[in-house]
C-alpha positions in Angstrom: 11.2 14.7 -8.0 8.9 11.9 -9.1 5.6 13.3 -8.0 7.1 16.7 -8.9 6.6 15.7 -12.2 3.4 14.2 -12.4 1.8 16.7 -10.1 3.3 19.8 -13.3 2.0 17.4 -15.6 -1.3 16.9 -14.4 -2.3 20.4 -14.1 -0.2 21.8 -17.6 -2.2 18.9 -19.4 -5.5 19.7 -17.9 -5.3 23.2 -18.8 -4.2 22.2 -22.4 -7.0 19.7 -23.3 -9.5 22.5 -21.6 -8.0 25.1 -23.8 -8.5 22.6 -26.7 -12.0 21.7 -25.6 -12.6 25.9 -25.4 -11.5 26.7 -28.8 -11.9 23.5 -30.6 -15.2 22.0 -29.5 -16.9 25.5 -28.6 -17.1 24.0 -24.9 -17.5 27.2 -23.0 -18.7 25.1 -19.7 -15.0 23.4 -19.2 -12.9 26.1 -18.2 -15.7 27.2 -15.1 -15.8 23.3 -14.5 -12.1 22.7 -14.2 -12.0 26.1 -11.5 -15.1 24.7 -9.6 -12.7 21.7 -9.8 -10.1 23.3 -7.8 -12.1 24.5 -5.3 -14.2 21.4 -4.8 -11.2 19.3 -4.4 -9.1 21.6 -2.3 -12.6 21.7 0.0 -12.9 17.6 0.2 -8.9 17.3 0.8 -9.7 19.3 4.1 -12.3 17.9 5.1 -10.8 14.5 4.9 -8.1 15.5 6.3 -9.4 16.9 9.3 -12.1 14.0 10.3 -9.4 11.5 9.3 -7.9 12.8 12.7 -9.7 10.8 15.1 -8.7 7.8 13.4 -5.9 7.8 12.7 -5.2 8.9 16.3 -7.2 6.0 17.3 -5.3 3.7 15.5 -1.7 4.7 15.7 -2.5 5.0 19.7 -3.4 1.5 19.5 -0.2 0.3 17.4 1.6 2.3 20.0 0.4 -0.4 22.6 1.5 -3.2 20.2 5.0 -1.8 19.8 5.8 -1.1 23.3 4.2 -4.3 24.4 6.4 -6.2 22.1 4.3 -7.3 19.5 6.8 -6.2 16.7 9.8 -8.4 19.0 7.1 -11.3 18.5 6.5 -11.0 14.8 10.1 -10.2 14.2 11.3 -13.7 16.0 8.3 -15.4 14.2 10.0 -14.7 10.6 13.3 -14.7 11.8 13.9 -18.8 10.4 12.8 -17.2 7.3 15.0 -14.5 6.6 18.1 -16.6 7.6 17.8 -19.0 4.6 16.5 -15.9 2.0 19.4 -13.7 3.3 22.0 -16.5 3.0 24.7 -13.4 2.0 24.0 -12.1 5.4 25.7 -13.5 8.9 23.1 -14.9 11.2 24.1 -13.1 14.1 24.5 -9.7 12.1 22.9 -6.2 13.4 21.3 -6.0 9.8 19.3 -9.3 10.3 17.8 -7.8 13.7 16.8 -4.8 12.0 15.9 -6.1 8.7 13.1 -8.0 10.6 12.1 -5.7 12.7 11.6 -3.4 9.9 9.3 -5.7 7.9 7.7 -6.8 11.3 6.6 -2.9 11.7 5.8 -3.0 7.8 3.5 -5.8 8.3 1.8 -3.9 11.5 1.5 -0.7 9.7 4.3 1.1 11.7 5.2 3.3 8.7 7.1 5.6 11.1 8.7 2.6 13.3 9.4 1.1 10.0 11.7 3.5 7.7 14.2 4.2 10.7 14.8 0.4 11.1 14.8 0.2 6.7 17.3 2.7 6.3 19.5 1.4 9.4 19.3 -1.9 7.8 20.4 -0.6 4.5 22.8 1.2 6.2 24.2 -2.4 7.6 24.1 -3.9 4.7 26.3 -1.6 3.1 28.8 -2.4 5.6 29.3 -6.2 4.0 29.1 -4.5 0.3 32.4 -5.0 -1.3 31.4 -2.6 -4.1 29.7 -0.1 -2.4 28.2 1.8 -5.5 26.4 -1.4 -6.6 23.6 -3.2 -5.0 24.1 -6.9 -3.4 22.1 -9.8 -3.3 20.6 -9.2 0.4 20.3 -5.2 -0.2 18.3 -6.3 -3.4 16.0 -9.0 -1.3 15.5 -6.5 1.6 14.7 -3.4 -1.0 12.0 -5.6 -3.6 10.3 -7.5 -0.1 9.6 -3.6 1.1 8.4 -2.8 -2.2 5.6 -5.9 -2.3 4.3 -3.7 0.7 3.4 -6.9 2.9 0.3 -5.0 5.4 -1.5 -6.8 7.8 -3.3 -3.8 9.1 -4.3 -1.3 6.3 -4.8 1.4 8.5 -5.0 4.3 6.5 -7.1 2.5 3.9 -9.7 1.8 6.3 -9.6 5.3 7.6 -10.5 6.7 4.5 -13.2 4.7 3.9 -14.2 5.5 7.1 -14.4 9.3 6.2 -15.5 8.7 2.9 -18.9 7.0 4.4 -18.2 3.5 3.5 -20.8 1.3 5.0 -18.4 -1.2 6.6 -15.1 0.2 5.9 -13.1 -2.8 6.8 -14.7 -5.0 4.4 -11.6 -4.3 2.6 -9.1 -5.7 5.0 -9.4 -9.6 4.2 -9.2 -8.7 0.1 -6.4 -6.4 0.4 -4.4 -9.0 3.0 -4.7 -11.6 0.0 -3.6 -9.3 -2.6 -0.8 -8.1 -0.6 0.4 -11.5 -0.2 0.3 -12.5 -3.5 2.4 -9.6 -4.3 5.2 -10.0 -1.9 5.3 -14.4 -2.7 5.7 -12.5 -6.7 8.5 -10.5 -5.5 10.4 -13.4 -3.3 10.3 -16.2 -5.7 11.6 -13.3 -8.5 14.2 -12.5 -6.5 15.3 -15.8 -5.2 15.0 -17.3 -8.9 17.3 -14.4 -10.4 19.8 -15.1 -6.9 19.8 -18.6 -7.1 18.4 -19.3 -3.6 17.2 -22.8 -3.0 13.5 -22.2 -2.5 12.8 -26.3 -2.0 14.8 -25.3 1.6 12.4 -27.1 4.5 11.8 -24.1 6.2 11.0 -21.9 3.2 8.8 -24.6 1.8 7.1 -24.7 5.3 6.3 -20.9 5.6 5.5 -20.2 2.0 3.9 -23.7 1.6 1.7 -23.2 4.6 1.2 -19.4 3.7 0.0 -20.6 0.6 -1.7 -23.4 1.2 -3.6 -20.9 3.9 -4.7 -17.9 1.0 -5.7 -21.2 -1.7 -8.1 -22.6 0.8 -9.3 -19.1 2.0 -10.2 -18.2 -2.2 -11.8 -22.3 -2.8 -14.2 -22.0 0.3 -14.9 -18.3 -0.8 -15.7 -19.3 -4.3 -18.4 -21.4 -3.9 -20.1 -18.9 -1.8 -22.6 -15.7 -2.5 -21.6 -12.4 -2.9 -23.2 -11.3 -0.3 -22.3 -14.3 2.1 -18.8 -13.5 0.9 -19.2 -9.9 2.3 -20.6 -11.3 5.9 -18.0 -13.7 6.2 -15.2 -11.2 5.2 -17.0 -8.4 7.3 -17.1 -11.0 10.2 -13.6 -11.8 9.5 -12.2 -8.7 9.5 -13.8 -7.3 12.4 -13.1 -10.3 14.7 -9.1 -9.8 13.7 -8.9 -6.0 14.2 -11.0 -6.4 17.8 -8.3 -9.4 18.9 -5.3 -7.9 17.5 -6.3 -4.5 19.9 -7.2 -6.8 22.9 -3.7 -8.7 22.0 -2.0 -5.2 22.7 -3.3 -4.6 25.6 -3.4 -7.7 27.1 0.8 -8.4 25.8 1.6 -4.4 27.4 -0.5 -5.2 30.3 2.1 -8.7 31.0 4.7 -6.8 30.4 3.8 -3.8 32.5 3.6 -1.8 30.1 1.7 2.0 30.8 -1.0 1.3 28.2 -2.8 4.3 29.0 0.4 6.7 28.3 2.1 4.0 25.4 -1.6 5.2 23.6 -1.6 8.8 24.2 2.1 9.3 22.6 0.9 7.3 19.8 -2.4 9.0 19.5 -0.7 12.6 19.8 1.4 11.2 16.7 -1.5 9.9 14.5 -3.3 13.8 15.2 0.2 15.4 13.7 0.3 12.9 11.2 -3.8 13.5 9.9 -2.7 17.6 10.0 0.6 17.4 8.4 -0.5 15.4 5.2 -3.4 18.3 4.9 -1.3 20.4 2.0 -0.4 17.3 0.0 -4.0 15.6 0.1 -4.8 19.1 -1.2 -2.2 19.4 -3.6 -2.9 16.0 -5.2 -6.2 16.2 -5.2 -6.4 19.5 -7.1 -4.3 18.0 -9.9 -6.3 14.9 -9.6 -9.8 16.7 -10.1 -8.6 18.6 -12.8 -7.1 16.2 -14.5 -10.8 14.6 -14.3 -12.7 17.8 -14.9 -11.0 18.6 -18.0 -12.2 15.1 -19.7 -8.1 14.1 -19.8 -9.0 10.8 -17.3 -12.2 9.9 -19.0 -10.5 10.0 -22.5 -7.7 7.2 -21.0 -10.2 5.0 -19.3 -12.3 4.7 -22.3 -9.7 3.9 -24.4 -8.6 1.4 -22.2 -12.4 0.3 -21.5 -12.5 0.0 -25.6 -9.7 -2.7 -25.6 -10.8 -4.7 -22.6 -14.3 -5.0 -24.3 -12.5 -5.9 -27.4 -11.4 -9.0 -25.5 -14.9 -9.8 -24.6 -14.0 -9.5 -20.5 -15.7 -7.0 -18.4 -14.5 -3.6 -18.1 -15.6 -2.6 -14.4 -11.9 -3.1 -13.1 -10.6 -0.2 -15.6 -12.7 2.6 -13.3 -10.2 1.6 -10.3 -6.4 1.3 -12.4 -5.6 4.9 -12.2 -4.5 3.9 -8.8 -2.8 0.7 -9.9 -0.5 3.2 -12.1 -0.1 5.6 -9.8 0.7 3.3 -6.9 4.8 2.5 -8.4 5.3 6.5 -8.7 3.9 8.0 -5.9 1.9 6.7 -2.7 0.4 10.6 -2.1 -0.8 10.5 -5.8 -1.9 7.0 -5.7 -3.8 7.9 -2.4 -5.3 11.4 -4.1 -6.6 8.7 -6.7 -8.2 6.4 -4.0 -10.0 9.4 -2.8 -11.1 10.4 -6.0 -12.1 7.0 -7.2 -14.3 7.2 -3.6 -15.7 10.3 -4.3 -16.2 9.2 -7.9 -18.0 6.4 -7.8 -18.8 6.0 -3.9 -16.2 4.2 -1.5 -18.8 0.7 -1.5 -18.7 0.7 -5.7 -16.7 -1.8 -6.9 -14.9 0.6 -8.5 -14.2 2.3 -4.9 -13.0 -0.9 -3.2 -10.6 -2.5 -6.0 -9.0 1.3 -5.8 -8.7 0.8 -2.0 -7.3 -2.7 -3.2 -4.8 -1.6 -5.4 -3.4 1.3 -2.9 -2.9 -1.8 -0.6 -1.8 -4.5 -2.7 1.8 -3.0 -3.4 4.1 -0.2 -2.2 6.0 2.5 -4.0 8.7 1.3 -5.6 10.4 4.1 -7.2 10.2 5.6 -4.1 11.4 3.3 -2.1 14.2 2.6 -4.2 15.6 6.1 -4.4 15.0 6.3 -0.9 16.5 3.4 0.2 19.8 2.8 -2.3 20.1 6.3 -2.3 20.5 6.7 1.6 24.0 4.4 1.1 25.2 6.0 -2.8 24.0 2.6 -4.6 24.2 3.5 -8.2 23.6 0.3 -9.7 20.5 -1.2 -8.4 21.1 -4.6 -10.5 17.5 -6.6 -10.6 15.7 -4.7 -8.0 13.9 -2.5 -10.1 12.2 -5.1 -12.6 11.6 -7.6 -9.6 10.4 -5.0 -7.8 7.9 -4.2 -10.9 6.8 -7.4 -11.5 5.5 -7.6 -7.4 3.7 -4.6 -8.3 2.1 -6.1 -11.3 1.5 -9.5 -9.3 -0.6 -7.4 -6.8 -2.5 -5.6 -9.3 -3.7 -8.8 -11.2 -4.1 -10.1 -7.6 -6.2 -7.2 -6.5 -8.5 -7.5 -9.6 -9.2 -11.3 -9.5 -9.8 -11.2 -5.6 -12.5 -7.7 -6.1 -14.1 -9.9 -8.6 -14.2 -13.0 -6.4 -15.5 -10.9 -3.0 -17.5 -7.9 -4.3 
């Protein structure tokens, strides 16, 4: 319904402001400009779409690896000490506590389709120790607002993109966007377990969000006395080093385990080419709302106005290129990615405009979405402190995301 909305609304207020623009200004360029718009956009959703195929069947043929191998069992036991003490509502040797790791573990490895089954089966469990089933409890709220900080350690589809969209090295994003990320979901667990009165001086919290911590604040000091451009290296150097060990993990975890690594990557390759085809029309779809939205002069007029108050402040205003994806990002993840894009296409994918985009579509999830989704599935009515907690991880990202561009490109 959400992106329903804004994808009527985008096109009805296009048309309007190039009507205005038509009969107002004497602008008799716009209206041919907004159609080549349409065409131009419908023609790069395509193309994306179709050389985002080998990648993304790379890619999800490798995760396929992980998860059969057991890499998801791994991670899952790994934050298991965790989520005992932050779901203290929740029996330790509950079904949901199995699942609700599981699912974050798959979040955390980019399983998107590994991870909403195992979300909305943990929902599901937590509803059975819900006294008042139409209103949200303390664990359901926890589970919902930790899905919503969008927690990624492998941005797939982010680096796929750039990969299409010609980026240089398109994984110079993946260190940046792991940082932001964090930041975001540490926002959204101390929010929570303030408002729900969980002891966050526990020795194990302290000890996994301490060290985490303690980890990201060293990371940004050594960073900060460093070069731009060393900064890149390092994080280029960084990044691919993780991504090459994390696929040689795989295989080497399924090969110990006997797993068929050959056949475990063909089922997930065959998934990553249906999933590349199947988001063809709605790439398309956004996109051609996006571009005219652009075309008819509707974006520009917003960022400058927001460009005019940041440079009131004195502060530079190279971030505000990049924020319609920080807005869009709560709504709607296919409109927050047709932003991405167009901030790419825009401005080029190694801009700093391009990157902080690819930032902010990694720094957070979508939390309307995820909320409707997920309290819907169980008839929740009244979703309590979710929804603001769930904001305020959003807006921890964002700030996150713009501080961290700044510090690395």
């Amino acid at each position: 319904m959400a992106l329903n909305i804004i994808w009527v609304s985008f096109i009805l207020i296009s048309i309007v402001i190039g009507l205005v623009r038509l009969i107002f200004w004497g602008d008799v360029d716009i209206m041919q400009a907004m159609v080549d718009s349409t065409f131009s956009s419908a023609k790069n959703g395509f193309e994306i779409s179709l050389y985002l195929t080998g990648v993304l069947t790379l890619w999800l043929g490798i995760m396929r690896i992980g998860e059969e191998g057991g890499a998801v069992g791994l991670l899952s036991r790994f934050i298991s000490p965790l989520f005992v003490r932050i779901f203290p509502e929740v029996p330790r040797n509950h079904p949901a506590m199995g699942s609700i790791t599981m699912n974050l573990a798959a979040n955390m490895l980019g399983l998107d389709n590994a991870a909403t089954p195992m979300g909305l089966k943990a929902m599901q469990q937590l509803q059975e120790l819900n006294p008042q089933k139409d209103r949200a409890t303390n664990a359901q709220i926890m589970f919902l607002v930790l899905n919503t900080s969008g927690l990624t350690i492998i941005p797939i589809s982010i680096i796929a993109y750039r990969t299409q969209m010609g980026a240089a090295t398109p994984t110079d994003v993946f260190l940046p966007i792991l940082m932001a990320t964090f930041f975001s979901t540490l926002c959204g667990l101390i929010a929570v377990a303030i408002k729900q009165r969980i002891n966050l001086f526990d020795k194990v919290i302290i000890a996994y969000i301490g060290g985490l911590s303690a980890l990201v604040g060293l990371l940004i000091y050594s960073l900060s006395n460093m070069s731009p451009d060393t900064i890149q290296r390092i994080s280029s150097i960084i990044s691919s080093s993780v991504l090459l060990l994390i696929i040689g993990g795989f295989i080497a975890l399924a090969l110990l385990r006997k797993v068929n690594v050959y056949t475990s990557f063909i089922d997930g390759a065959k998934q990553g080419f249906n999933t590349a085809i199947s988001i063809i029309p709605y790439l398309i779809a956004i996109l051609v709302a996006v571009g005219l939205f652009r075309a008819s002069g509707a974006l520009d007029l917003i960022m400058d106005g927001i460009k005019s108050i940041v440079a009131m402040t004195g502060s530079d205003a190279a971030f505000v290129d990049a924020l319609p994806t920080a807005f869009m990002k709560p709504l709607s993840g296919t409109g927050a990615r047709g932003f991405m894009i167009e901030t790419m296409s825009t401005y080029g994918p190694d801009s700093f405009a391009g990157r902080l985009s690819c930032l902010f579509q990694g720094a957070a999830d979508t939390t309307f979405y995820i909320l409707a989704v997920y309290f819907g599935s169980v008839g929740i009515k009244n979703t309590r402190h979710a929804l603001p907690c769930g904001l305020l991880a959003d807006l921890a990202g964002i700030i996150a995301a713009i501080f961290i561009a700044y510090l690395f490109f």
